[in-house]
C-alpha positions in Angstrom: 20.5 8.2 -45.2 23.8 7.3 -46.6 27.4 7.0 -44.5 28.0 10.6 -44.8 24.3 11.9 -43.9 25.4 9.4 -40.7 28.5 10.2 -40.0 27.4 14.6 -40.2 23.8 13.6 -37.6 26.6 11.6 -35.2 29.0 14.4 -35.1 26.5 17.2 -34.9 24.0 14.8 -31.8 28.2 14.3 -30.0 28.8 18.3 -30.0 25.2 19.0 -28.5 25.9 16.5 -25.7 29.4 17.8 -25.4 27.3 21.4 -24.9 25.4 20.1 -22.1 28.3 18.5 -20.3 30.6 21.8 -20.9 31.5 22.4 -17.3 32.0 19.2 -16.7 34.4 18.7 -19.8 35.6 22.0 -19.5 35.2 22.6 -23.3 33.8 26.0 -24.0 30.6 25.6 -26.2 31.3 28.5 -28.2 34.7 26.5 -29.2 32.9 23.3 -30.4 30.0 25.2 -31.8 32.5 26.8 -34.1 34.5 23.4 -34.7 31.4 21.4 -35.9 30.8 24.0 -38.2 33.9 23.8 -39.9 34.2 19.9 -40.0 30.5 19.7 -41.3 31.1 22.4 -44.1 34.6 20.5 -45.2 32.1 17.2 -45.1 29.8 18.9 -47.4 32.2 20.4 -50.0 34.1 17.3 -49.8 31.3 14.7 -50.7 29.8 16.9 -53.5 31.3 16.9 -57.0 29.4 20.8 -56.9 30.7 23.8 -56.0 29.1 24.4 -52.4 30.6 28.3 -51.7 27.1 30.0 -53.0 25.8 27.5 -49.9 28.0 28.6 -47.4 27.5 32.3 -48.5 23.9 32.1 -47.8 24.1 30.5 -44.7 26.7 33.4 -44.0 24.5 36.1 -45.0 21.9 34.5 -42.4 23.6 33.8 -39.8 25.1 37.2 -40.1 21.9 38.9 -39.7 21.5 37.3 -36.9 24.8 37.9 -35.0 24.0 41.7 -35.8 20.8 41.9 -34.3 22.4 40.0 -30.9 25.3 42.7 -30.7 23.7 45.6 -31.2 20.9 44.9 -28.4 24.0 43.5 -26.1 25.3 46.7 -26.5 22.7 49.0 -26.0 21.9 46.4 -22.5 25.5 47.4 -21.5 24.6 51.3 -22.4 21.4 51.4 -20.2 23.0 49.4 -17.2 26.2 52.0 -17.4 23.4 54.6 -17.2 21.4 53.3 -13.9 18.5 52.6 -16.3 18.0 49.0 -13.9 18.9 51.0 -10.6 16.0 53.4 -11.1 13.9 49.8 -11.3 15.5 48.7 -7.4 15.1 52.0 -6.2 11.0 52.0 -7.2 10.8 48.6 -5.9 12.4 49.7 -2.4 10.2 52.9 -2.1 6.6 50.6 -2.5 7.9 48.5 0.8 6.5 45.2 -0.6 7.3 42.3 1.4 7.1 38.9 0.9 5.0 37.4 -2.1 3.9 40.7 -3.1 7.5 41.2 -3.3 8.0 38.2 -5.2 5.5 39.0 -7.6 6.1 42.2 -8.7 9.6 41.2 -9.5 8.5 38.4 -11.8 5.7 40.6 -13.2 8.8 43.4 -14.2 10.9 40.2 -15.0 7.9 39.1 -17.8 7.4 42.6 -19.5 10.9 43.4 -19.4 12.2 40.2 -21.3 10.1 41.3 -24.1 12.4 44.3 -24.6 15.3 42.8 -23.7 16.4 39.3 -23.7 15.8 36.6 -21.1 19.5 36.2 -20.5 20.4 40.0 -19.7 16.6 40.1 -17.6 17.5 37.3 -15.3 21.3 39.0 -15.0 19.6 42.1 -13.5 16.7 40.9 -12.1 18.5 38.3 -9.7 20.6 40.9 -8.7 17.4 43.0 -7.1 15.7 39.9 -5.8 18.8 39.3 -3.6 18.2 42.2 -1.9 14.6 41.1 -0.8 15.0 37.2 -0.2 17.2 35.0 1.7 17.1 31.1 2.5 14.4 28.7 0.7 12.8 32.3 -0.6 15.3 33.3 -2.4 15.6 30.0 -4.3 12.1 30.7 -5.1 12.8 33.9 -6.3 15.0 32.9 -8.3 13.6 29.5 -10.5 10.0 32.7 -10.0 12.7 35.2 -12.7 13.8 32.6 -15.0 10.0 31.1 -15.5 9.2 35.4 -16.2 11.9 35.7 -18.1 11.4 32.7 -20.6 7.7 33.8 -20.7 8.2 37.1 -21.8 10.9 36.4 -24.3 8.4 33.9 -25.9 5.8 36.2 -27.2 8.3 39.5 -28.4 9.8 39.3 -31.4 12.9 40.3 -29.9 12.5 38.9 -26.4 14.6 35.7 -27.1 17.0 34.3 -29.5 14.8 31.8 -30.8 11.8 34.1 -31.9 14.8 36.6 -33.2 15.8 33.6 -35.5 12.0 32.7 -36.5 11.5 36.1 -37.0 14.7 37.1 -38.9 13.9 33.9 -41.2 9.8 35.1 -42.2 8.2 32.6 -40.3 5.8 35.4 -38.9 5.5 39.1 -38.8 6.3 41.2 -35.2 2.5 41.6 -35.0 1.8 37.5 -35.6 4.0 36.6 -32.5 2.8 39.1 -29.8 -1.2 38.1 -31.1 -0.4 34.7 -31.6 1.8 33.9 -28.2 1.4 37.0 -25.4 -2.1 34.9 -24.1 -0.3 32.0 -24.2 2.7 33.0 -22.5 1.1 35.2 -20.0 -1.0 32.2 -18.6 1.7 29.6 -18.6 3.8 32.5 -16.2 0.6 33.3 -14.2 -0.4 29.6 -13.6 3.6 29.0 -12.6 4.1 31.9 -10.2 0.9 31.2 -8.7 2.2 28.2 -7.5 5.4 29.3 -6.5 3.9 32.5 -4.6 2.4 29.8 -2.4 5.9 28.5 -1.2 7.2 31.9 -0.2 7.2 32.6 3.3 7.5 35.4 5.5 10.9 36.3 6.2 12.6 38.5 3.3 14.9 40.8 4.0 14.3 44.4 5.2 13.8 46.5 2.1 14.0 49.8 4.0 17.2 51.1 2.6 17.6 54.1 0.8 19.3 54.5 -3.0 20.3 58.0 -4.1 20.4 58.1 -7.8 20.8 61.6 -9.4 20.4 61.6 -13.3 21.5 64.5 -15.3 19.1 66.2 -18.2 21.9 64.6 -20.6 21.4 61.3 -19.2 18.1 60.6 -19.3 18.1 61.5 -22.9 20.5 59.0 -23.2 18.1 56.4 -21.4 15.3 57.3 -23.4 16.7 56.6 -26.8 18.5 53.6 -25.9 15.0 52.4 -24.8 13.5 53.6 -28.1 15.6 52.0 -30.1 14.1 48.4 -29.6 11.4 49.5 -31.3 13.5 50.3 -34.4 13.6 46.7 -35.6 10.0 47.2 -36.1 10.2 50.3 -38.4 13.0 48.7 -40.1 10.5 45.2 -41.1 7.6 48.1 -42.2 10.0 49.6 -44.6 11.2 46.0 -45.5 14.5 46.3 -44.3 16.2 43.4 -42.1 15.2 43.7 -38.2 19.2 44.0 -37.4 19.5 47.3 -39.3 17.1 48.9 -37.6 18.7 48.2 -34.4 22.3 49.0 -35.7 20.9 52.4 -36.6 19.8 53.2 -33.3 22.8 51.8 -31.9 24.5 54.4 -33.9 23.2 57.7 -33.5 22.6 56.4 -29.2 26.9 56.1 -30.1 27.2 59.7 -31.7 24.7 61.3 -29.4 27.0 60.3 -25.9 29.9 61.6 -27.7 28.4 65.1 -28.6 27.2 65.5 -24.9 30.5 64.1 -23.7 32.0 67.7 -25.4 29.2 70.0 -23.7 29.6 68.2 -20.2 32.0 70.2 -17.7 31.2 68.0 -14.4 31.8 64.2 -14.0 28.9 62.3 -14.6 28.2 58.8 -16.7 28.7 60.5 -19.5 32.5 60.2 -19.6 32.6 56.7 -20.3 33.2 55.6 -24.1 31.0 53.9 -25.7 34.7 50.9 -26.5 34.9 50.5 -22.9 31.6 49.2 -22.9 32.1 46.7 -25.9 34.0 45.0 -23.1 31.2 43.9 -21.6 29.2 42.5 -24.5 28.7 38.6 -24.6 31.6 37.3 -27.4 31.1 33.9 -25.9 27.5 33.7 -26.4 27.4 35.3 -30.5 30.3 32.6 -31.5 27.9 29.8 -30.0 24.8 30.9 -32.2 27.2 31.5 -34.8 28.7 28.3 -34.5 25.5 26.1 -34.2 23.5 27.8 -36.9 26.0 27.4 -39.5 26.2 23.7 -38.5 22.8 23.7 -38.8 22.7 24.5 -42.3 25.6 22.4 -42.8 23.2 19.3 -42.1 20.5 21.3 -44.1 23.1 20.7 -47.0 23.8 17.4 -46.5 20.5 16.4 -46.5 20.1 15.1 -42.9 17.4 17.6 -41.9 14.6 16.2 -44.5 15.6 13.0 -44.0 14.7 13.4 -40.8 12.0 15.7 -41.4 10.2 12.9 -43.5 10.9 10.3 -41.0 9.0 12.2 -38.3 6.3 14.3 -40.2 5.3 11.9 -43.6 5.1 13.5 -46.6 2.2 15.3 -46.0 1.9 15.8 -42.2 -1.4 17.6 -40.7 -1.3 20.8 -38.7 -2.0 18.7 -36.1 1.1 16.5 -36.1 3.0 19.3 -36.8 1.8 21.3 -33.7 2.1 17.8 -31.3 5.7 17.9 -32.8 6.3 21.3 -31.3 5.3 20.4 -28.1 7.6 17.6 -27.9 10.1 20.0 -29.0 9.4 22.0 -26.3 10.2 19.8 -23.6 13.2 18.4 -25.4 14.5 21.6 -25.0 15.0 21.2 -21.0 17.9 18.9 -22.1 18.7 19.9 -24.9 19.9 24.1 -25.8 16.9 25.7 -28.0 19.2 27.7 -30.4 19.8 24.3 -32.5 16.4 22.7 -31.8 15.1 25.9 -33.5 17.6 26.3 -36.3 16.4 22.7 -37.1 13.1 23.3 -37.0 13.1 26.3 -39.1 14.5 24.2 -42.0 13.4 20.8 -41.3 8.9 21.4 -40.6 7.3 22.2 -43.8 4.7 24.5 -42.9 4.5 28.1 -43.2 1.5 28.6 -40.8 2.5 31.5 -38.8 0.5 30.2 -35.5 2.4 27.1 -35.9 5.8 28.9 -36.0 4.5 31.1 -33.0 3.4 28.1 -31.0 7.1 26.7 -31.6 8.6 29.8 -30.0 6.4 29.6 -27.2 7.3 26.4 -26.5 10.9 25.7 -27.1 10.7 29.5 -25.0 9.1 28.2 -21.8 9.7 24.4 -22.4 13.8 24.9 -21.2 12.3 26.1 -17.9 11.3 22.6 -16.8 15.2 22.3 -15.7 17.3 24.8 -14.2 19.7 23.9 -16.9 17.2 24.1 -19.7 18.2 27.7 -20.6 20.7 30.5 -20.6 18.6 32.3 -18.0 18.6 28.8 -15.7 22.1 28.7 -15.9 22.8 32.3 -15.0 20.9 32.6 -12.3 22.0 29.0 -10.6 25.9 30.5 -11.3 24.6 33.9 -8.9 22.2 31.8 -6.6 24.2 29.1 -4.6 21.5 27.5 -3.2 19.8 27.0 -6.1 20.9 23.9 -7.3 19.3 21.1 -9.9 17.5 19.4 -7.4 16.3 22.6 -5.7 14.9 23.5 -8.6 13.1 20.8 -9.2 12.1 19.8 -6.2 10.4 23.7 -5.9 9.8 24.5 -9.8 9.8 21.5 -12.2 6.0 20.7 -11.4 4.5 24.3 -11.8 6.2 24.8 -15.2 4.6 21.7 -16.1 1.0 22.7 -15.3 1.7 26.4 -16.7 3.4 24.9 -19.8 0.0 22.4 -20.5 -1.5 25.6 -19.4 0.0 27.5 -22.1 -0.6 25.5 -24.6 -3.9 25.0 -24.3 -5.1 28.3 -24.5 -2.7 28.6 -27.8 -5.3 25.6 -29.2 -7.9 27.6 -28.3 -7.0 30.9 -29.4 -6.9 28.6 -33.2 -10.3 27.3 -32.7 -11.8 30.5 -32.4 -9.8 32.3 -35.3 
């Protein structure tokens, strides 16, 4: 690699460490996500005597696409939690008057299914929230590092259950139906190996779960619900009509928009209904979409400058064998407990020359579940250690680290399997 190829690896390798260290620093990630960007794209048109703007217009376009697809579903999250949609969930945990690890896992087992649909982020937001109603002490740790193992699990296998399979999906690397075949087996042993262990450290003291919640949901409201819900399923039609994923999801987001405004004017009594759909814009992660916006585009930057086949054909050869590729994967997989899986994924996608779709699938499982080794592997660790006090770095590992471990070998060797026998 030459000084500049250098020079754009060591600036991109200081912002990711800078990323870890944020709250330490106290430098916003999203803020030096969007500064690499632009000091790798002046790096690029500067040492080319061609003109790079049809470069960073297809980067745009892509990254675009992306950023879409993110809002839209934020929004419609903030739409169904405005609604009660995740109350309703509480409320039929409280009336079957588990205790205990039964408790424990029926949380994680609505915590895995309900990542698929959503993300893992907004899952462990709401799902924390429930569990501290059940668990206190060393169980509610538990509980907690139990949600974000079941939340990275379940984003790993849907094709909109996690920002990284949204971007290997968005860029072709496999089809909606590839993933889910390819990655629910997988997924769904590494979280049942993992919460088998960590059932065994619960112990009997959760809280009482006896307390009533009166929720009353008009006709009007439900309806509401219901197509909010449906339209996660849109991004699927869209891809059968070969359309992008995001418009899909924009559409629904739209007529779920028009539809609370024409009940708001047939509505004489207060209900949920009142709200504007602005207010809730509000709530919708800015933050989070200038970060992804911010690393991808660096990410192509470096794809541009030629860093990311440089490196590709230092690590791969020339002509590297499924098998090197997929060991590769795993490695990524656990570099992605240090290390966010946003860029580790954007570098993949344009640094691994294969277009194997059970290759690509195995990469979103395991950059998916690999962050769970650390508390701070992933946007649903980090979440939930900012609502749980006790659960701490060392807490987690101390209680979690191993049984990820054994579900993540777990994982991925049923993956290898599933290849064998196709």
């Amino acid at each position: 690699m030459d000084f500049v190829q250098w020079l754009g690896l060591a600036l991109f390798l200081g912002a990711i460490i800078a990323i870890i260290f944020e709250h330490h620093l106290l430098v916003p990630k999203a803020a030096t996500s969007l500064v690499l960007a632009f000091v790798l794209w002046t790096m690029r048109t500067l040492s080319s005597s061609e003109d790079t703007e049809h470069e960073v217009m297809e980067a745009g376009a892509e990254v675009t696409g992306i950023f879409l697809f993110l809002f839209s579903a934020m929004l419609l999250v903030e739409v169904l939690r405005h609604y009660k949609f995740f109350d309703l969930i509480r409320r039929w945990l409280y009336s079957k008057g588990f205790r205990d690890r039964k408790q424990f896992v029926a949380i994680c087992f609505i915590s895995f299914f309900l990542s698929a649909i959503l993300d893992n982020l907004t899952t462990t937001l709401i799902m924390i929230n429930v569990a501290m109603r059940f668990f206190e002490g060393r169980n509610r740790i538990i509980a907690a590092a139990g949600i974000v193992v079941a939340a990275n699990a379940g984003g790993a296998f849907s094709p909109i259950g996690d920002v990284t399979t949204i971007m290997l999906w968005v860029a072709g690397k496999f089809t909606a139906t590839e993933i889910i075949l390819n990655t629910f087996l997988p997924s769904l042993v590494s979280f049942a190996v993992t919460i088998f262990f960590l059932a065994r450290l619960i112990k009997g003291n959760s809280v009482d779960s006896t307390e009533e919640i009166e929720i009353y949901l008009s006709r009007s409201e439900k309806v509401v619900i219901a197509m909010s819900l449906g339209c996660f399923a849109l991004p699927l039609v869209a891809t059968m009509l070969d359309l992008p994923p995001f418009l899909g999801l924009m559409g629904g987001l739209g007529v779920v928009w028009l539809t609370v405004e024409q009940l708001k004017g047939h509505t004489n009594h207060e209900t949920h209904l009142q709200v504007d759909i602005e207010v809730l814009l509000k709530e919708v992660e800015y933050a989070s979409l200038a970060f992804f916006a911010g690393i991808l585009l660096s990410v192509d930057a470096l794809n541009a400058l030629g860093v990311l086949q440089q490196s590709a054909d230092l690590l791969l050869g020339d002509d590297p064998s499924n098998g090197r590729i997929a060991a590769t994967m795993v490695g990524l997989g656990w570099l992605s407990a240090v290390v966010d899986n946003v860029p580790l994924t954007a570098l993949a996608i344009d640094a691994i020359p294969t277009e194997n779709s059970g290759l690509w699938s195995l990469l979103a499982f395991t950059v998916g579940t690999g962050g769970s080794h650390l508390i701070v592997g992933s946007a649903a660790g980090v979440v939930a250690m900012s609502k749980v006090k006790e659960l701490t770095s060392i807490a987690y590992i101390k209680h979690a680290t191993i049984p990820v471990f054994f579900g993540y070998v777990a994982g991925v060797g049923v993956w290898g399997v599933q290849q064998l026998i196709v």
